[in-house]
N, C-alpha and C positions, 0 to 999 in steps of 0.2 A: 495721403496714403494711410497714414493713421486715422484718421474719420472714417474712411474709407475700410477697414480691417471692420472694425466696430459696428458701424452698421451693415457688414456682411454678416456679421455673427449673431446680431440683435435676429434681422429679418429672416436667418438660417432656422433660429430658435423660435420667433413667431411662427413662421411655418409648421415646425415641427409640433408645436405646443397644438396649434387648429387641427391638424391631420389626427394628431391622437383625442383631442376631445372629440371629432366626429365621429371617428370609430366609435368612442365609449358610448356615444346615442344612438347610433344605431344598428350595435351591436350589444349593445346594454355592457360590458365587460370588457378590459384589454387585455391580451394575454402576453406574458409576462418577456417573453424571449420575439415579441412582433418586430418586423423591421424597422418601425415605427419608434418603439422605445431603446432599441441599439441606435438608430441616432441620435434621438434626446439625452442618450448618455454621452455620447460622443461630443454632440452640440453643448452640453452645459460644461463637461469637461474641457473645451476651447476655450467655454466664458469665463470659467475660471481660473483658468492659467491664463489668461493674457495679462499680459504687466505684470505678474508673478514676484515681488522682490526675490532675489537671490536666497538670502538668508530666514526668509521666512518661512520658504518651503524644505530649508536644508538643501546645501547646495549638492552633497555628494549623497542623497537620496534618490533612487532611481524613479520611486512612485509620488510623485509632487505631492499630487491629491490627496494619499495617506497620510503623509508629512504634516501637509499643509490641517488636515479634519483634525489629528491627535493634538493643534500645535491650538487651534481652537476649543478642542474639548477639553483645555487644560483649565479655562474659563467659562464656557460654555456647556452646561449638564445633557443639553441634547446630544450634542456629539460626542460627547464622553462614552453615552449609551450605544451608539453610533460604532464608537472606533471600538468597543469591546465585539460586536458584532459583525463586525467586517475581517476582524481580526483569527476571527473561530473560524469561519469561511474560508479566509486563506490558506490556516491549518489544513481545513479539511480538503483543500485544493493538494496543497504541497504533500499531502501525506499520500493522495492519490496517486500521485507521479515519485514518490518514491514506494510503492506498491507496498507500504507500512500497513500494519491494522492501528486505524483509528479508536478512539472510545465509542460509546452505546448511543453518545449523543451522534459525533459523527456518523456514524453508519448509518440514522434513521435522514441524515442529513444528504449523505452521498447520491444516492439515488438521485437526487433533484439538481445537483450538479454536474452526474456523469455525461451530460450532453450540450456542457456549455461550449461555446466558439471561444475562440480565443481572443474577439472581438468585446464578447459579454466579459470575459475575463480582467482581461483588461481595463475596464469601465465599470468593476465590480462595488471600489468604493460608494460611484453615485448612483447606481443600481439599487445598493442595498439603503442609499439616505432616501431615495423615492419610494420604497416600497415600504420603510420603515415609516415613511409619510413626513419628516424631519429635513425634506432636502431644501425648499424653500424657507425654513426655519434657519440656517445654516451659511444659507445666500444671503438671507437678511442680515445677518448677523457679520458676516464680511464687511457687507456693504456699509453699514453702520459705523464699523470700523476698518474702513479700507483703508485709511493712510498706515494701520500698522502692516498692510502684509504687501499695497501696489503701489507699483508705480504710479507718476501721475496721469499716464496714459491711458493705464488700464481701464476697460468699459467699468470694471467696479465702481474706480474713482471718480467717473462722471456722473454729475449729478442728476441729468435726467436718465440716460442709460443704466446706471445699476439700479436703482428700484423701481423701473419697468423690468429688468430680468428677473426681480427677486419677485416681484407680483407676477410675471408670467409660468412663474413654478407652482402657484397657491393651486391650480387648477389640476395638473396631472398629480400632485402629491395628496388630491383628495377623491380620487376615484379608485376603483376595487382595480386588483390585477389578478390574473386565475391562469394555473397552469393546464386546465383542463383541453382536451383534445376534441379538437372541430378538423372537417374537412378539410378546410380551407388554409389552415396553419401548417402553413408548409417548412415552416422552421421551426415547427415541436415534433408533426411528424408528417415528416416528407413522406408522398408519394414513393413507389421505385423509380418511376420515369423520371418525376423531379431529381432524384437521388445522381439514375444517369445523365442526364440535362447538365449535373451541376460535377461530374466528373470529367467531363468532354472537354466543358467551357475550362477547368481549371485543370488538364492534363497535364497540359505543359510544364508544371511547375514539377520540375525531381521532387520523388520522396524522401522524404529521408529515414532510414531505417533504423530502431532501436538498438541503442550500443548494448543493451544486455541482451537480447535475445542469443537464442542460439541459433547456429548456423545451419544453414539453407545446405544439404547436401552436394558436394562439388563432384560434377562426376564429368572422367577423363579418361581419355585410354591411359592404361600404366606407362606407355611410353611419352604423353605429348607431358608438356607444362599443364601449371595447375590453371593456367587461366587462358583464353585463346586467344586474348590481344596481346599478351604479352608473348606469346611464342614466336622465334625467330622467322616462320617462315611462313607467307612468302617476306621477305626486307627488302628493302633499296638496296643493301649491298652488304650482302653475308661476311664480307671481311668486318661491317661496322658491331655487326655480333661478336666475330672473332675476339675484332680490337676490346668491346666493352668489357671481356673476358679481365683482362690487366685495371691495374690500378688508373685511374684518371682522375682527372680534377673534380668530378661530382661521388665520385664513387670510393671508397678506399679498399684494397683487397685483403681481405684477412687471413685467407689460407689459399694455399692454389698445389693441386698435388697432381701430376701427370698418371694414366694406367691404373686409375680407379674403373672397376669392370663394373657394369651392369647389365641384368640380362633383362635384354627391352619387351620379349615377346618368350609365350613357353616353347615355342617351335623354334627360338634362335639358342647360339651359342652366345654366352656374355661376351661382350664388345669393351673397351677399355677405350677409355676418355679423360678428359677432362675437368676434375673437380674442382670447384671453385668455389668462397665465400666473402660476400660483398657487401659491406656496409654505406648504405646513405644518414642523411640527415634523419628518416624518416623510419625507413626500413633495413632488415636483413635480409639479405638473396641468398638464395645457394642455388647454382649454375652446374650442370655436367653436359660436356658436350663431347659426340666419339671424335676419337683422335682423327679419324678421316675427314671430320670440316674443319677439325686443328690445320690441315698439312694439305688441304683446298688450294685451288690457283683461280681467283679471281675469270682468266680467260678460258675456266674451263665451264662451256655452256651447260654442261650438268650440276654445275657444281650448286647452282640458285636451285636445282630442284632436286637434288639427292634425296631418297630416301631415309637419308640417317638425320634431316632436320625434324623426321616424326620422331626421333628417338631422345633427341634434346630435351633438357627439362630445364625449368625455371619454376624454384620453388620461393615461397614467400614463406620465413620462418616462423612470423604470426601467425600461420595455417597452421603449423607443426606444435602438437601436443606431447607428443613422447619419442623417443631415443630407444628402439630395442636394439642395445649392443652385444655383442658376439664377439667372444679373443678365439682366437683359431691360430695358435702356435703366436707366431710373432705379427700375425697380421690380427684382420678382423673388417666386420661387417656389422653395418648399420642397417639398421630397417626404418622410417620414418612414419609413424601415423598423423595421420590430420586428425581435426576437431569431427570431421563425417564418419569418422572411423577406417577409412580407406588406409591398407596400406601403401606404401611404395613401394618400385623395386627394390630388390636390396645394393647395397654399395659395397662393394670389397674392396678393403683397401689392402695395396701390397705389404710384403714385411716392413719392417725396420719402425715401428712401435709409431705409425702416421694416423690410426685411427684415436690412440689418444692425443697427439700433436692437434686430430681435427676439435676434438670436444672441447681442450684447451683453449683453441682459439674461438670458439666459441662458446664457450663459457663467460671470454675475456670479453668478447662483442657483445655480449647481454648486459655485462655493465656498464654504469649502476642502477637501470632500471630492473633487469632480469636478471634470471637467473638457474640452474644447473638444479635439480632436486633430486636426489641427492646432491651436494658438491663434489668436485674432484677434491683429493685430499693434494695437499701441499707439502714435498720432504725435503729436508734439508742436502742439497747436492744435488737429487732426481727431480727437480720442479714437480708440476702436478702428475699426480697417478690416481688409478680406478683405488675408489674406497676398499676398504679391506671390508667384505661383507662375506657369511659363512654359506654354505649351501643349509639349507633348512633338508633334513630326513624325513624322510617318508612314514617310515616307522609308528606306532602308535596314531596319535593326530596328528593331519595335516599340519596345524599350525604350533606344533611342538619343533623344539632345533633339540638335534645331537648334541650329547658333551664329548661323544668319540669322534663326532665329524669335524676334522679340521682343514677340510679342503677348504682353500677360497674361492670362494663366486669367480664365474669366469664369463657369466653374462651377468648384464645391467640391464634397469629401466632407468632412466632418467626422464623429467619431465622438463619442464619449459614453462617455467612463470614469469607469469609480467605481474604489472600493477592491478589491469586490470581484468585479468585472468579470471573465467569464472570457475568457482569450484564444483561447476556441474560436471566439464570436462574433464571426468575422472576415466581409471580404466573399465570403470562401470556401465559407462555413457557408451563408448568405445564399444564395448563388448554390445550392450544393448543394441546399438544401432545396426553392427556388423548380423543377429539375430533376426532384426527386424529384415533387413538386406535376402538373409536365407529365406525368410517366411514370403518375402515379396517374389521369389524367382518362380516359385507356382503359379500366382498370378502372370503370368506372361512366357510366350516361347522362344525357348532359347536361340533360336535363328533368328537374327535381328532382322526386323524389316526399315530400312534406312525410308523415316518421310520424306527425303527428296530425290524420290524416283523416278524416271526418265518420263515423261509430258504423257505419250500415248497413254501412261494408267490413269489419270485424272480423267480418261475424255469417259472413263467408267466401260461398262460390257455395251455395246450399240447392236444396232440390230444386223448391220454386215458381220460383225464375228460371230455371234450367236448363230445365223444363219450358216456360217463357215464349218460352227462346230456341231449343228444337226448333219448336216449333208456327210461330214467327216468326222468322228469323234477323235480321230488323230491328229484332227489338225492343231488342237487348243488342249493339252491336259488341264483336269483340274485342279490344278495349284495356281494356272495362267490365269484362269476364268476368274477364280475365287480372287486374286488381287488386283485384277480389272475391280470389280466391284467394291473392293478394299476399300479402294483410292478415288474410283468416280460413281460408284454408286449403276444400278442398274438404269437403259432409257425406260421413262414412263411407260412405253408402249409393249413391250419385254415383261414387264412383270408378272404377267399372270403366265406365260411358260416359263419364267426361270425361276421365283418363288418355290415350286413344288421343287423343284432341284436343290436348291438354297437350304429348304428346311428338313429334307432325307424324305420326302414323299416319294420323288424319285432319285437314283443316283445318278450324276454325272457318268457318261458313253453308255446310259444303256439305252436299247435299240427300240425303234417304235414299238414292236412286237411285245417286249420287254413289258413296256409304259402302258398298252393295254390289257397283261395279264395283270399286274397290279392293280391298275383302275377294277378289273373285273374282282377282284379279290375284295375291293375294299369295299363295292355295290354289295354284293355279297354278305358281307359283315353290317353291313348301313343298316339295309332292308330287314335281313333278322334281328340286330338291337331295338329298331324303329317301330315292330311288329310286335318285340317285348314291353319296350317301354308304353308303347300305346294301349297294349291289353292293361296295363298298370292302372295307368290312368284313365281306362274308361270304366275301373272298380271305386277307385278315387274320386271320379266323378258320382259317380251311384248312389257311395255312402254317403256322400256332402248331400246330393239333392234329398235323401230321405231324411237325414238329419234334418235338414228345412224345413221338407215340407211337416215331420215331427215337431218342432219347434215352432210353426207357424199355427199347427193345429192348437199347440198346448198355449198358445198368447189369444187364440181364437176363441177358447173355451172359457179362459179368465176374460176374457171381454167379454162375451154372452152371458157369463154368471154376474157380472155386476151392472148387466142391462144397459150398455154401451150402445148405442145407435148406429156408432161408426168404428165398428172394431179394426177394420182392413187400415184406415187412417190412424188411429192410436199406437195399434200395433207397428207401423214404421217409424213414428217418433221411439219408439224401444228399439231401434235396429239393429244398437252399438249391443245390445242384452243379448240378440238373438244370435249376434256372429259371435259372441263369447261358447256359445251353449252348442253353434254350429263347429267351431272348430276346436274343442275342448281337447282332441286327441295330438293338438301338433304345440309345437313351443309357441310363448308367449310373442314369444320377440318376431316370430315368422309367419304369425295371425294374419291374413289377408280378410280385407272387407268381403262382407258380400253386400250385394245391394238390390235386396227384392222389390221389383214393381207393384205396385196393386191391383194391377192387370193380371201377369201373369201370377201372381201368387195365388189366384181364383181359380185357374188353370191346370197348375201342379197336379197331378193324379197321384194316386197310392199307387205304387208298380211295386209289386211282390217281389222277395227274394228270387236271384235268380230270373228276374223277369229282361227283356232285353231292354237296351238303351236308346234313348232317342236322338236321330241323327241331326244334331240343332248346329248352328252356325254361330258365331258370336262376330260382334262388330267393334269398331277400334274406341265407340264411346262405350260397349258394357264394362262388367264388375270385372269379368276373368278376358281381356280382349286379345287373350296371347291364346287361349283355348280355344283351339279350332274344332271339335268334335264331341266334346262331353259340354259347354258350357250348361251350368243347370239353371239358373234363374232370367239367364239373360239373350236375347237372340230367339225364342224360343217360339215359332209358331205355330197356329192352328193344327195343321199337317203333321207338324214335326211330332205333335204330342200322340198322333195315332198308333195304336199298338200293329198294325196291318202295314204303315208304313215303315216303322220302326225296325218290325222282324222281317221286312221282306229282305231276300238276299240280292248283295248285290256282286256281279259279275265281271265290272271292269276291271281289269288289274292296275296297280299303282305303278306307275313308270318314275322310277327315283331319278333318273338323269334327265328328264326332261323337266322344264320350266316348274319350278318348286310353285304348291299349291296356293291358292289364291284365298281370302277370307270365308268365299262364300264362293259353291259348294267345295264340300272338301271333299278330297280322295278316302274311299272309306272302304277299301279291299281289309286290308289289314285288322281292323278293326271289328267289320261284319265278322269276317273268321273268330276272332275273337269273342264276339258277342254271342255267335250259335254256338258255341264251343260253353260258353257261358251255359248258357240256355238250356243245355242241354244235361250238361253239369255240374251247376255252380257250385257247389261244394266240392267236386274234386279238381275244379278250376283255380279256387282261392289261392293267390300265394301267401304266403307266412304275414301274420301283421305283424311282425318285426319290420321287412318289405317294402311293406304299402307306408307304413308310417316314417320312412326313413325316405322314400321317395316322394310321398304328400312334402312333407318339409322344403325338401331339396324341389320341390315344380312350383310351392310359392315364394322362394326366394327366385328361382329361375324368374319367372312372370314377372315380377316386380321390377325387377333390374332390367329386362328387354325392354320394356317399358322408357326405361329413362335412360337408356345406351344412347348416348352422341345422336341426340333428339334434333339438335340443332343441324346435323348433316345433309344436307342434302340426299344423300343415297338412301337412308333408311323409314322410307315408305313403310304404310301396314306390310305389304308383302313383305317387305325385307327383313323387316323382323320376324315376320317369321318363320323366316328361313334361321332366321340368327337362332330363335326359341326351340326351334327341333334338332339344330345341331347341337346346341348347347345339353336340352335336354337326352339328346344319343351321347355324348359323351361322359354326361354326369353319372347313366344306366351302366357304362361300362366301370364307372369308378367310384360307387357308391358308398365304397371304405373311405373314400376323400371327401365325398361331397363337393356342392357349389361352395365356392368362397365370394363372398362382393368384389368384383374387379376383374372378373373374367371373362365377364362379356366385352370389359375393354377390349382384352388380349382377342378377344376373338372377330370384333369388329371391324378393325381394319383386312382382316385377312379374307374376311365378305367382301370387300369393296373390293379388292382387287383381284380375288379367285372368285368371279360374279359368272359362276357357270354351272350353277346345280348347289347341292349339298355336299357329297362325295370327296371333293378338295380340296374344301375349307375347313372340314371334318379330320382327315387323315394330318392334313397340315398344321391343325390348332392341335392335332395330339402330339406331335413332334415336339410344338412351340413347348407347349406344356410338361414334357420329359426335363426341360432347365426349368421352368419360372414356378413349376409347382413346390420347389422347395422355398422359397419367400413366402407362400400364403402360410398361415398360423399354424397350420397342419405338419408345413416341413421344416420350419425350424432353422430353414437358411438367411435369415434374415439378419439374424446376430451374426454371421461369417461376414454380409457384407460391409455392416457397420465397422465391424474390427479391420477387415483387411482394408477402407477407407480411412478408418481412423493411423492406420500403417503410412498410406500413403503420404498423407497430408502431414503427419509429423516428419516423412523423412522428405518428402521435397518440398516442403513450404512451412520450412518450423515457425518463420514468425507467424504466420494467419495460424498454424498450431498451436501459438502462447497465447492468441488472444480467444481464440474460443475456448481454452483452459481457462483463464482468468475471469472473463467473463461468464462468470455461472457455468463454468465446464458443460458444455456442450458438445466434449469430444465425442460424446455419443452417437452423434450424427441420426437423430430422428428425424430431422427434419428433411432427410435424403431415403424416407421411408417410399413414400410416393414414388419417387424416381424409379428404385428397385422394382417394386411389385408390379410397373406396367411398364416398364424398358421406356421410360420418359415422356409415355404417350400423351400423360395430361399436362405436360410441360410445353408442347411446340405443336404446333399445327397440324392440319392432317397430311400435305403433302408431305412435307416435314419430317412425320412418323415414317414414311415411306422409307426416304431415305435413310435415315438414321434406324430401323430395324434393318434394311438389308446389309448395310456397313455391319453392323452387330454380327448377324451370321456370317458372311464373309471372314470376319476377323478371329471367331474360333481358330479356323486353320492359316490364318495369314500372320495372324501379333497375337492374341489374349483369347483366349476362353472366357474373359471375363472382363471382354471392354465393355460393357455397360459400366463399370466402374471407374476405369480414365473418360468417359464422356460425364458421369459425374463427378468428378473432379475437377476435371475442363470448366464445368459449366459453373464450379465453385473460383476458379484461379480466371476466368473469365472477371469476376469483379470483386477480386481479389483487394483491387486497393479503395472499394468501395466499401464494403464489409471493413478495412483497415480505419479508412478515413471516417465513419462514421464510428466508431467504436461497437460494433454491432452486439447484440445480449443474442440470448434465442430464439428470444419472442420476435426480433427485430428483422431478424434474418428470416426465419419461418415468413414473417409478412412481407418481408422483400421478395421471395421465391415465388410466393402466390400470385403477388403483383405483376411479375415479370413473365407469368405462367402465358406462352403463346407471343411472347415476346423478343426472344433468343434469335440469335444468328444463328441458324444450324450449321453452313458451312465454317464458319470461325470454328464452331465446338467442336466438329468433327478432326478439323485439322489440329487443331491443338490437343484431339486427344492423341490423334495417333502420335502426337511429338512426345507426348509424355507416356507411350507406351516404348517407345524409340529410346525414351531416356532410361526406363527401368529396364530395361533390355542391356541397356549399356554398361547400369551401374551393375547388375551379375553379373557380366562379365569381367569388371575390376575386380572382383570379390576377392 
């Protein structure tokens, strides 16, 4: 069996030793944290603790290998070097985990360790002998002198086994190691998927939580216990409640006072019960229960379901931060806050001086670890009584005391320390939280909507109801509809009639009649914006093309003056000059190419001020392929350049509800009117160049972005864009104080795909949408509201993932949940996906939150919660985990965990 140990560990080690020298060839480098070199640590680590004498490593030494290198470097000048350097390391390990500031060296050092396992940790000493390149030097040197530190079994002390292990080191102790990041290094930087893969596998294992953090919000009705496993009901046998009431063998009773009143609800009268305080080995209880489950009978079949077991409380006194006491003649009342800042009901305790009898005996129970802050004071004949403290005057400054006022305090705060009490848990903390509490109750409405609602809301709004509630508007109010959709989302087939509903296009019960005077209204508005905006743009278009063909003439004249052969060719090698010179009137940054052929740039005519425009076509490869009517260099033929075909008029009228226009020919009613209007009097036609140059800007950002909108979709054909380009464009003409912002043809694109019946409804409906989400773009200024009210959340219901994205480079900023906001998560999840999770969104205005786009990102933050934990995530880490994961997400999971945690803020307001 001993042979047998040895050459398992020899051939472990050859293994390991061949796998990482074939890396280093044909990878040229190993990288430092490879799985590869965590076992060579590991493996050499075995070779050298086997046969280990006792005394040589120190026997009451936890870390052999450190023991065993300093006990060597005491002879040995490599390892001397060695154990100074291992030594700094661990420093700067342990200073880590006691959240200390290191020195200047440390901190340049930390970075390179913040991501170590606790495997590399562990195996740090011959980590750092191999990469210091000293580790076969060190082995050798053992081996040489094995009889002082092994047994005689040990592979050291065998004469051909240890110096083949010490020569099997010479080989990785003389190659590079590099922390540098490749693809493929999926233990310097994990993939997300890897990330999740490696959460799944290791779920199972409890976290365990940091003893200093602070506490996770505890939210309860004011009447149940603080925790809901611990609450009596339902039990096997409410008398075994009753009984645990009294002293027993695991338990000792400290106080026990009969008709202590608590008032459990603001609609009740105070009820009077049972007080009680119970010390374990572990913990202190404090127990009140109404006297009506005191004075229960067993055979009475209500008695296991009374409603006075919601009134029962079981508090754990570790929870409890402060004591607000109250003397009210001879009695008095206790108020209790926890570490969340919640209060409790209050306690009244009857006359006869039992509220100091309770503090007393709790006081006594806190020792000798805890303790009363202030103390009761102690008199000679009265045992303990309330500190003699003065009332403080009001007078001049607050925190001035009277020398006239001699009344004594007749309220207290007492506090409650332990050992290891943190001193955040002030009444500052308290106060803060209870603030942050009020600021979160805007975020959500006040009628709770409880997530486990009876099954029929899940199956969402189907096409039987919806058809129930056309036929009858009575039969479904909308408050029914809206949380059908809350909970199961609209059927796929429903969504283009109930969308318009959803987003105030139309209102819920109005009548068909109703629905087509609106639609008429809004054709109406279409047709006249479409007919201004169009006249805009075909002046827009005018002055680019003479600009061109100006600009083509003046490259054409310097190429003839230096007797060029090939002017038409020279002059497009300058092409980046001549779009400089072409769009000189609009912002640098919103400069669109143009891209003249040498064909038609021969073609170009001079057309006079005031002259009409030519009715050209553009296609989805030219410069401008979103211009359907003015393109000037591109699309451009024969015909189209005729002055006779140009001004003839044309007669058809444009039909805005039918089948939106196609690339080629376009609908040109609008326009022709336009153009003779021109024609006739272009100078009293002009609108303001203020106008033109505020809308030239806002039609090349438009273009550019239709262009690259959810390319990969299936739906957005040429045509569809450009329906997308003209609604976009009618909307931007109505709001020209705003302008386009990048991101809006997001918002607008889904709402094509699904309203795929004209222009008219995607129009009225993206103006709705954009009534909320225009305050996120840079203009409105809401983007800070949402980072703050998220940065709210996340400190009061998940303060540890709170402390670590503070510690880590504070990130409570929450940029990286920028995305999220400005397109309601649309580049996050799929396009079915988006479906759902927008119509959940408006549904939830009037169901839970005006503002669930913010629990669905928080959800989708407390979704991988202990991934971000377990990794120690920075910003940078996190931002790259989100993008990774982007279209990866469970939507159903996110959805319901937010409405859980719209349910939970819902709750804690009403403890408040």
């Amino acid at each position: 069996q001993r042979y047998t140990i040895k050459s398992f560990l020899l051939l472990l080690q050859w293994n390991i030793v061949k796998q990482i020298m074939e890396e280093a060839v044909t990878r040229k480098f190993v990288h430092e944290d490879s799985s590869h070199i965590v076992s060579f640590c590991a493996a050499v680590e075995a070779c050298v603790l086997h046969g280990l004498k006792r005394r040589a490593a120190g026997f009451l030494r936890s870390n052999k290998i450190a023991a065993l290198f300093m006990k060597v470097g005491k002879s040995f000048t490599p390892a001397e070097e060695l154990c100074r350097k291992a030594q700094e390391l661990e420093q700067i390990i342990e200073s880590k985990r006691n959240q200390s500031m290191p020195n200047q060296d440390s901190v340049r050092r930390l970075p390179r360790l913040s991501s170590l396992s606790p495997q590399v940790v562990r195996n740090l000493w011959i980590r750092t002998a191999l990469f210091e390149k000293v580790l076969d030097k060190i082995v050798l040197y053992l081996v040489e002198n094995s009889s002082k530190f092994y047994e005689k079994e040990a592979i050291l002390m065998d004469p051909v086994d240890g110096p083949i292990l010490a020569s099997l080191l010479v080989g990785p102790c003389a190659l590079e190691y590099t922390k540098m990041k490749t693809a493929d290094h999926f233990w310097t930087d994990p993939s997300a998927d890897e990330l999740v893969q490696r959460h799944r596998i290791h779920s199972g294992h409890c976290r365990q939580e940091s003893p200093t953090k602070r506490p996770a919000l505890c939210i309860q009705k004011r009447h149940s216990s603080s925790s809901i496993d611990e609450r009596p009901y339902p039990s096997p046998s409410a008398r075994d409640y009753v009984e645990s009431l009294h002293q027993n063998n695991r338990a000792t009773l400290l106080f026990g006072k009969n008709n202590v009143l608590v008032q459990p609800r603001d609609d009740m009268e105070a009820i009077p019960g049972y007080l009680s305080l119970h010390q374990t080995a572990d913990i202190m209880t404090l127990k009140w229960t109404p006297n009506q489950l005191m004075n229960g009978s067993v055979g009475d079949l209500d008695y296991e379901h009374s409603v006075y077991w919601d009134y029962a409380m079981t508090i754990r006194l570790e929870e409890i931060v402060y004591l607000h006491c109250h003397q009210q003649g001879s009695g008095g009342t206790v108020v209790l806050v926890s570490q969340d800042g919640i209060q409790r009901p209050p306690l009244r305790f009857p006359r006869g001086g039992h509220l100091l009898q309770f503090l007393s005996c709790l006081e006594n129970g806190l020792l000798p670890h805890g303790q009363l802050d202030p103390p009761l004071w102690s008199q000679r004949g009265k045992g303990k009584v309330f500190p003699k403290l003065r009332n403080k005057c009001s007078q001049g400054s607050s925190d001035s005391v009277s020398d006239k006022e001699e009344d004594e305090a007749t309220d207290y705060v007492f506090r409650i320390l332990f050992p290891n009490s943190q001193s955040e848990f002030g009444l500052a903390y308290c106060r803060q939280l209870s603030t942050v509490r009020t600021h979160l109750s805007a975020l959500v409405n006040h009628t709770i909507v409880a997530p486990d609602v009876p099954c029929d809301a899940f199956t969402g709004l189907t096409a039987e109801v919806w058809q129930r509630f056309l036929q009858d508007c009575t039969a479904y109010n909308e408050q029914e509809l809206l949380r059908l959709v809350y909970f199961g989302g609209v059927d796929p087939s429903l969504r283009k009639e109930v969308w318009p509903f959803l987003l105030g296009h139309y209102q819920f019960g109005m009548s068909e009649s109703d629905r087509k005077e609106v639609d008429e209204q809004v054709r109406a508005c279409y047709e006249q914006t479409m007919s201004e905006w169009l006249g805009c743009e075909a002046i827009v278009r005018q002055r680019e093309k003479e600009q061109h063909a100006a600009a083509l003439a003046k490259c054409l004249s310097v190429s003839a003056s230096v007797d060029n052969p090939n002017p038409v060719q020279r002059m497009l090698h300058h092409d980046s000059s001549i779009s400089n010179e072409v769009f000189e009137s609009v912002e640098e940054v919103d400069q669109i190419e143009t891209e003249p052929k040498s064909k038609e740039a021969k073609q170009v005519p001079k057309i006079p001020n005031g002259g009409a425009l030519p009715n050209g076509t553009s296609s989805p490869d030219s410069g401008h392929p979103s211009s359907r009517n003015f393109s000037v260099t591109s699309g451009l033929s024969d015909r189209s350049l005729s002055t006779e075909d140009s001004t003839a008029p044309d007669t058809t009228p444009r039909n805005i509800t039918s089948t939106p226009p196609q690339l080629a020919p376009a609908p040109q009613s609008p326009v022709k009117a336009h153009e003779e209007e021109l024609e006739a009097d272009s100078a009293k036609a002009q609108p303001p160049q203020e106008l033109l140059d505020m809308y030239t800007m806002n039609l090349h950002r438009i273009e550019k972005d239709v262009q690259r909108c959810d390319r990969n979709y299936w739906y957005f054909t040429p045509a569809n864009l450009e329906k997308l380009r003209n609604i976009m464009c009618s909307y931007i003409w109505q709001h020209l104080e705003i302008g386009y912002v990048q991101g809006m043809c997001d918002l607008l694109a889904p709402l094509l795909v699904i309203l795929d019946d004209g222009e008219l409804t995607p129009l009225s409906c993206f103006t709705e949408l954009m009534k909320r989400m225009n305050q996120n773009f840079p203009h409105g200024g809401g983007m800070d509201t949402q980072f703050a009210n998220m940065r709210s959340l996340i400190q009061i219901l998940d303060s540890e993932l709170f402390e670590l994205m503070h510690q880590n480079g504070d990130y409570t900023h929450f940029y990286f949940c920028y995305r999220w906001f400005l397109l309601d998560l649309k580049r996050e999840l799929v396009y079915d996906d988006v479906f759902a999770v927008w119509e959940t969104i408006w549904a939830a205005k009037y169901a839970s939150s005006g503002h669930f786009v913010l629990f669905i990102a928080l959800a989708l933050v407390e979704v991988y919660r202990d991934i971000i934990l377990e990794n120690n995530m920075d910003f940078t880490d996190i931002i790259k985990f989100f993008n990774e994961m982007a279209e990866h997400h469970n939507s159903k999971q996110i959805l319901t965990l937010a409405r859980e945690l719209v349910c939970k803020v819902q709750t804690l307001i009403e403890n408040k």
